[in-house]
C-alpha positions, 0 to 999 in steps of 0.5 A, spaced: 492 569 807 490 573 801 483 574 805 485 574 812 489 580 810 483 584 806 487 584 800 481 580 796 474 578 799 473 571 802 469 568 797 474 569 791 479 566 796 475 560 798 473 558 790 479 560 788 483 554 794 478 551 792 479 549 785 487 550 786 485 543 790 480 539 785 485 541 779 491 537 783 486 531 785 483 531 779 491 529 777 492 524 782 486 520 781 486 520 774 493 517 774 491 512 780 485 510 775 490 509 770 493 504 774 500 509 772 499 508 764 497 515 763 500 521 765 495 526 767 499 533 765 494 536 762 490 542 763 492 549 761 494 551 769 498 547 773 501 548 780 507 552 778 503 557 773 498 557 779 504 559 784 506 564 779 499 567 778 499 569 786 505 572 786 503 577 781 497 578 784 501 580 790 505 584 788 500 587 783 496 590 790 502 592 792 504 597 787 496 599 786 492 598 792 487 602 789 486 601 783 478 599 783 475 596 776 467 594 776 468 594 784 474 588 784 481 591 786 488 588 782 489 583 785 481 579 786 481 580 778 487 577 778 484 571 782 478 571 779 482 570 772 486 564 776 479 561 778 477 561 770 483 558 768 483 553 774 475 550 772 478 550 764 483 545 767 479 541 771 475 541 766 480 539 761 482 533 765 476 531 766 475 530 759 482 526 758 481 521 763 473 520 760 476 519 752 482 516 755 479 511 761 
């Protein structure tokens, strides 16, 4: 919605959806590995952070349409930051489940 509307560019979005997916897949499929004996809420970012994150990047666009900083405007800052965030708890579940597995 973000990008269809033109509020960020398509390729943030995309990563971004991206990686918001592979962060809940990397839980699910580690507990499932796990056989239910270990509980894979780990990670820096999780659904409801990532939710929060969105919102304000939302109404931070609304309150600064335009604002530009290094070509990006509030909001693909904002996700581009929810993009980091989201690959570092990728990363540190996939870390968790190798030491753990």
């Amino acid at each position: 919605a973000f990008s269809f509307g033109a509020i960020i560019r398509w390729e943030i979005a995309v990563v971004a959806l991206s990686l918001s997916f592979l962060t809940s897949y990397t839980r699910a499929h580690g507990e499932l590995r796990s056989g239910g004996k270990l509980n894979f809420a780990v990670g820096l970012i999780e659904r409801p952070e990532r939710l929060i994150i969105i919102f304000f990047s939302l109404i931070t666009y609304a309150l600064l349409p335009s604002v530009i900083y290094l070509s990006f405007n509030m909001a693909e800052l904002i996700f581009l930051l929810l993009i980091f965030l989201s690959a570092y708890t990728v990363l540190q579940r996939i870390i968790f489940a190798y030491k753990n597995l």
